[in-house]
Backbone bond lengths (Angstrom), bond angles and torsions (degrees), N, CA, C in turn:
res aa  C-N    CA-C-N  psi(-1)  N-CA   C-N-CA  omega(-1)  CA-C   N-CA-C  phi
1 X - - - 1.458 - - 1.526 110.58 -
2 X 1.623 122.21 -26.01 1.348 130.57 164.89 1.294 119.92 -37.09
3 X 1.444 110.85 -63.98 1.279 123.60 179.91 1.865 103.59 -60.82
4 X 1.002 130.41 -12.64 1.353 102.44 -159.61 1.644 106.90 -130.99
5 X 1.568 112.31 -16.25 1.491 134.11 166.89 1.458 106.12 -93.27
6 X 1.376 105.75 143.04 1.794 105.46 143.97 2.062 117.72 -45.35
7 X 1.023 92.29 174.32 2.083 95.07 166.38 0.881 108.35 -40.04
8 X 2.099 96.94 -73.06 0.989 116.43 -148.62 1.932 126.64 -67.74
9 X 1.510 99.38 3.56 1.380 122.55 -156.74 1.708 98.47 -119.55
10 X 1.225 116.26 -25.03 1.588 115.05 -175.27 1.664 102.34 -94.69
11 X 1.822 112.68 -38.33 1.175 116.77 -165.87 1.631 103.13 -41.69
12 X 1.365 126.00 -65.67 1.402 104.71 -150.69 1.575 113.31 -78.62
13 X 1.488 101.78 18.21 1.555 103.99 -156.70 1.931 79.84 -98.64
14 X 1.541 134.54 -35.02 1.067 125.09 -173.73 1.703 108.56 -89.03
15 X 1.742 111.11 -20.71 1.393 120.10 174.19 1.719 110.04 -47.95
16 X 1.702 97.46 -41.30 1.478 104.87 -173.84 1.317 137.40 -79.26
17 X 1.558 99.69 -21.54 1.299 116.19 158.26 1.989 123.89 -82.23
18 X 1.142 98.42 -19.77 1.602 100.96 164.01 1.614 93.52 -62.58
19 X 1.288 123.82 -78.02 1.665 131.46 -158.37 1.354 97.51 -44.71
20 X 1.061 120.94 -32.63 1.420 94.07 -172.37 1.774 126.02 -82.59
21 X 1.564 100.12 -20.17 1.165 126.60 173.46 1.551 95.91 -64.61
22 X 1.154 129.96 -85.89 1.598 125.65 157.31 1.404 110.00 12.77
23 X 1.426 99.07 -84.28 1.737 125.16 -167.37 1.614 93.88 -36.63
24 X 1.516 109.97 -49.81 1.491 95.88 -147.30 1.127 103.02 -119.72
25 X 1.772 150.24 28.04 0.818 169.68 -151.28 1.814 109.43 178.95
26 X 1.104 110.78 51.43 1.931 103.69 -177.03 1.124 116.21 -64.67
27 X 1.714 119.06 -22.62 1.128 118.61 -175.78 1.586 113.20 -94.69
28 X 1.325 96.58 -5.74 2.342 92.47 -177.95 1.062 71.85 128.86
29 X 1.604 94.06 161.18 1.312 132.19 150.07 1.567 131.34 -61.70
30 X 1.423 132.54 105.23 1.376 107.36 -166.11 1.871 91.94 -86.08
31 X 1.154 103.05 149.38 1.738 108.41 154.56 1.442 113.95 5.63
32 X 1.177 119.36 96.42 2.296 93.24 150.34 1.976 96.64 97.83
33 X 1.678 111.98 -9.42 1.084 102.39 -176.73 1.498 139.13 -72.88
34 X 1.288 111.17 -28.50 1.833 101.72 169.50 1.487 97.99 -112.94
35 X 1.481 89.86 102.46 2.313 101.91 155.48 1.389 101.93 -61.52
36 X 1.290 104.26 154.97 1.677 140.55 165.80 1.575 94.41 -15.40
37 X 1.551 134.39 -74.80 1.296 139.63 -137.85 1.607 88.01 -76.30
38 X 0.971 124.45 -60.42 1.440 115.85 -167.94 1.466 109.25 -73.94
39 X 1.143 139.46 -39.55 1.500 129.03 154.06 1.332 113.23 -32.59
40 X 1.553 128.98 -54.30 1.122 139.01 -170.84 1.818 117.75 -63.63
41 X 1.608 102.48 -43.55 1.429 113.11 -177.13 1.440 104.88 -56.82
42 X 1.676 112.53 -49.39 1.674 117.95 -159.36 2.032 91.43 -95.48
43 X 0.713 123.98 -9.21 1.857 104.64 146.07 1.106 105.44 -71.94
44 X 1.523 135.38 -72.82 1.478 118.07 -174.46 1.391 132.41 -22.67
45 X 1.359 105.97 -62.45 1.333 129.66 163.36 1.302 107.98 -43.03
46 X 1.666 134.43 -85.77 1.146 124.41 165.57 1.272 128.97 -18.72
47 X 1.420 122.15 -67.01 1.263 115.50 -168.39 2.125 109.88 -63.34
48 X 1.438 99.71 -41.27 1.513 95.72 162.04 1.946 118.60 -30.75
49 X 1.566 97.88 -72.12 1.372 99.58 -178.25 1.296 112.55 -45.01
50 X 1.483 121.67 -49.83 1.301 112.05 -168.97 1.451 119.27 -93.64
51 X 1.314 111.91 26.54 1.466 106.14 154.87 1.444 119.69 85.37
52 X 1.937 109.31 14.87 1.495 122.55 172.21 1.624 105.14 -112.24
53 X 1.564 65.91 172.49 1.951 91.41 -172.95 1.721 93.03 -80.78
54 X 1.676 119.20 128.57 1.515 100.28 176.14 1.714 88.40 -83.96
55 X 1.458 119.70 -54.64 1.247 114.00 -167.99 1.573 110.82 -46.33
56 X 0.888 133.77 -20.94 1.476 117.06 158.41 1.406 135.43 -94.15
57 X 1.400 118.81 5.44 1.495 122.17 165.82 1.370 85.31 -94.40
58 X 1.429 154.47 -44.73 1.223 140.07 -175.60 0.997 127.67 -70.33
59 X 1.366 124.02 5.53 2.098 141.99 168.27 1.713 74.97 -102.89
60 X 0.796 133.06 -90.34 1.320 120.09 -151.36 1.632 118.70 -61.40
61 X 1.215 130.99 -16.03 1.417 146.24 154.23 1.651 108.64 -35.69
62 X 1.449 93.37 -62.75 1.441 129.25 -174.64 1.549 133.26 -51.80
63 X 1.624 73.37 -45.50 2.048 97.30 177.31 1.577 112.91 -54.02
64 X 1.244 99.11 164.44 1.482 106.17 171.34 1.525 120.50 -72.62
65 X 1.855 124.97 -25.30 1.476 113.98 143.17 1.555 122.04 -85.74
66 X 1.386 123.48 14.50 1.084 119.45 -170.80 1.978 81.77 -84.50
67 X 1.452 106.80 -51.93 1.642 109.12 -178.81 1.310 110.50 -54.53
68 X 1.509 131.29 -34.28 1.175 123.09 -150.38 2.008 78.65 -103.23
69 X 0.455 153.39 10.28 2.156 151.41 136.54 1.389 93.49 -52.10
70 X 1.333 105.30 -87.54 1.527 107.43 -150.61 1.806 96.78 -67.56
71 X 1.041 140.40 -18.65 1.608 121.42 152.59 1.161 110.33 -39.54
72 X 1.704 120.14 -76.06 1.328 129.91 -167.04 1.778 119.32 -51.99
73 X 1.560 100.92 -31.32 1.576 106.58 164.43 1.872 96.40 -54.79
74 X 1.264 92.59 -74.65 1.755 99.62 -171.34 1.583 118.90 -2.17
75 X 1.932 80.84 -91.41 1.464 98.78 168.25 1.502 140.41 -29.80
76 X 1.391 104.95 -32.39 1.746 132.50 168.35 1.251 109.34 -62.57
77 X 1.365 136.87 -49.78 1.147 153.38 -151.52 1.358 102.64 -83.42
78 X 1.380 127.51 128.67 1.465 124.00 163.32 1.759 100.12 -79.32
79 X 1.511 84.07 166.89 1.418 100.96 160.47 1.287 125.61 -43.80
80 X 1.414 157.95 153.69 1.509 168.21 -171.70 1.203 113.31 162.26
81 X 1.568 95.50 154.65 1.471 119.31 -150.64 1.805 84.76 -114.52
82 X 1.015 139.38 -42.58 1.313 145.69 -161.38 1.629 106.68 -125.24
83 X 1.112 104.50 169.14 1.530 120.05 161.55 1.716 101.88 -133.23
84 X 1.357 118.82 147.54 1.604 136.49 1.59 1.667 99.62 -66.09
85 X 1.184 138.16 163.06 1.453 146.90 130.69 1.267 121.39 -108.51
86 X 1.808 121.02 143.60 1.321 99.24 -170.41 2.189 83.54 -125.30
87 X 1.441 90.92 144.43 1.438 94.29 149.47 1.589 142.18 -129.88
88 X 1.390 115.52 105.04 1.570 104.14 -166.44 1.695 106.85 -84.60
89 X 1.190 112.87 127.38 1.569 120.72 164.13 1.242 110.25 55.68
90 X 1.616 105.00 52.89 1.142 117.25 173.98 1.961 131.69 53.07
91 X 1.427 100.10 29.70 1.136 137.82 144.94 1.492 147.97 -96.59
92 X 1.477 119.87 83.99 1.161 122.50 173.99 1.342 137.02 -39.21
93 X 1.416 122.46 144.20 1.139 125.44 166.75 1.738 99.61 -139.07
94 X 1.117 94.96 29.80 1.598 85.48 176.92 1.597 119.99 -67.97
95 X 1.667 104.57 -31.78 1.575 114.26 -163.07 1.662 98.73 -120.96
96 X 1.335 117.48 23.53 1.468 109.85 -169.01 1.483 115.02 -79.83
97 X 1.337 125.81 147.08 1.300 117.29 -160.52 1.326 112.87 -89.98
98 X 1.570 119.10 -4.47 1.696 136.47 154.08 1.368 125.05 -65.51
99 X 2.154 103.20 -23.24 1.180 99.54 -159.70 2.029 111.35 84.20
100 X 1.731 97.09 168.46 1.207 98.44 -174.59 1.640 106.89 -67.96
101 X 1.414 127.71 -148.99 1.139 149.35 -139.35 1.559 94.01 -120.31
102 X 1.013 139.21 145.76 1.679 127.38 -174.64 1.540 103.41 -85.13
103 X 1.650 102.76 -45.90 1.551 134.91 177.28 1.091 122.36 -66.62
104 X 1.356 133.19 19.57 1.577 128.53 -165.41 1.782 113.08 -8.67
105 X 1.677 106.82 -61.07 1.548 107.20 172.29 1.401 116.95 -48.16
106 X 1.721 141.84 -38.88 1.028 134.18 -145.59 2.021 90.78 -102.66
107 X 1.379 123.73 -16.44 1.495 137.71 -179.10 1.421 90.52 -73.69
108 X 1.453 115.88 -45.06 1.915 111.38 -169.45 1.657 102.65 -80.90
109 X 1.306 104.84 -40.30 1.398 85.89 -173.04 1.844 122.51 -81.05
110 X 1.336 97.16 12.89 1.848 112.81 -157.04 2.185 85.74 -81.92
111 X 1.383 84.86 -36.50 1.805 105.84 -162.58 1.639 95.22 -94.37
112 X 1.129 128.89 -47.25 1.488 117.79 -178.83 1.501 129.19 -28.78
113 X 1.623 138.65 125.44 1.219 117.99 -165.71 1.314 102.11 -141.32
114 X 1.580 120.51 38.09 1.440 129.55 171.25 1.906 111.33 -113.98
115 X 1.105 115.96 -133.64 1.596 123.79 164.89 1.687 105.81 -66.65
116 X 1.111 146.57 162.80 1.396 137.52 139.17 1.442 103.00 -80.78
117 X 1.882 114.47 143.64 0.617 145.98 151.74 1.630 115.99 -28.76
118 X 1.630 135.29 160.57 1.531 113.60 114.19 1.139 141.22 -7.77
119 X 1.019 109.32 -67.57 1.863 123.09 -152.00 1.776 82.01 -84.17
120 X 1.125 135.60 -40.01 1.677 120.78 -179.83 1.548 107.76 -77.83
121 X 1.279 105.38 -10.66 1.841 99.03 -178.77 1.633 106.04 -92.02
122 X 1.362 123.06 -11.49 1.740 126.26 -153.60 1.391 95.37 -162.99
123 X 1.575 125.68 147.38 1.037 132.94 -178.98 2.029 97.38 -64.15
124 X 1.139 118.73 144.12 1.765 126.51 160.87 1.514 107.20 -33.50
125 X 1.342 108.49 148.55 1.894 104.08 170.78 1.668 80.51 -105.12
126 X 0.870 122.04 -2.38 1.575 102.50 -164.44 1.518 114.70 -163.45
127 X 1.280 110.56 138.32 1.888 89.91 168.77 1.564 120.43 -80.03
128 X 1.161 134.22 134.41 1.609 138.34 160.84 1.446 106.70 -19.97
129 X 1.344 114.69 122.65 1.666 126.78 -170.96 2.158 82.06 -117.96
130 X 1.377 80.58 161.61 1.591 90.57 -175.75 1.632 115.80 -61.63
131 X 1.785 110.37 -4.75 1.005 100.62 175.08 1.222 135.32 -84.21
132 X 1.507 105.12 -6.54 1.536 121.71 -159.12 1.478 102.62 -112.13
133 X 1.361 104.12 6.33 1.698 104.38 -169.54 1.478 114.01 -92.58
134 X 1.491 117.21 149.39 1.369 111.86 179.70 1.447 96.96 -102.34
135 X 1.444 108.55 137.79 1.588 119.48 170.70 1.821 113.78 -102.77
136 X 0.829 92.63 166.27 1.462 99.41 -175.42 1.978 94.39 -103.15
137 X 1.379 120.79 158.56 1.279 109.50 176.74 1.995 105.61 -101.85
138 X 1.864 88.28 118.02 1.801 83.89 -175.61 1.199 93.04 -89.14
139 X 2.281 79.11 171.55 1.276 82.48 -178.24 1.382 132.37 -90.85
140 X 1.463 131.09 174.93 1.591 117.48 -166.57 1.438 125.86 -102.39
141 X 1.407 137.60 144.64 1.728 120.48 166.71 1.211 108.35 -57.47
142 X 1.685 110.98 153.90 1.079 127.98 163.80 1.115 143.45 -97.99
């Protein structure tokens, strides 16, 4: 949906497919647990709620750069055993035997090597909502 929405237009369409994973998995994902059909049902669904075309993230899913995205996601991706994983500055915590960072802010600012921020000078008033976020512009199907 990246490739084919703005952020601000895909976000709740992937927000909704996390929740449902949530919903129906509270405890994690074990191994091998959502096949194709049920991945497939709760995008539908998702993208309904959120106000996309599924038949057109699924031509572009489909396409030959729709494949060559989710490669390049792939390839990007370290190894992990779980989801969420976080990596700051090219440091994993995907497989760490602590687990991630409790502090996400205090992990970024541990690695930060410019001015500190706010949020590294004072605890956050808030977490980053999709409105406050900077996106990068992806790229699009053709």
């Amino acid at each position: 949906a990246h490739h084919i929405y703005a952020p601000s237009q895909a976000l709740p369409f992937l927000e909704c497919f996390d929740a449902a994973l949530v919903k129906t998995f509270p405890k994690g994902l074990p191994m091998g647990t959502v096949n194709q059909s049920f991945a497939t049902a709760v995008y539908k669904s998702c993208a309904t709620r959120a106000g996309l075309d599924w038949d057109k993230i699924e031509v572009c899913r489909t396409s030959d750069a729709g494949v060559g995205y989710l490669r390049q996601d792939r390839d990007a991706t370290p190894f992990h055993r779980a989801v969420p994983f976080i990596i700051v500055n090219a440091e994993s915590y995907a497989n760490s035997t602590s687990g991630p960072p409790r502090d996400l802010v205090s992990a970024i600012c541990k690695q930060y090597t410019g001015p500190l921020p706010k949020a590294c000078l004072s605890a956050m008033d808030s977490v980053p909502s999709p409105s406050n976020m900077a996106y990068l512009d992806p790229p699009t199907c053709k």
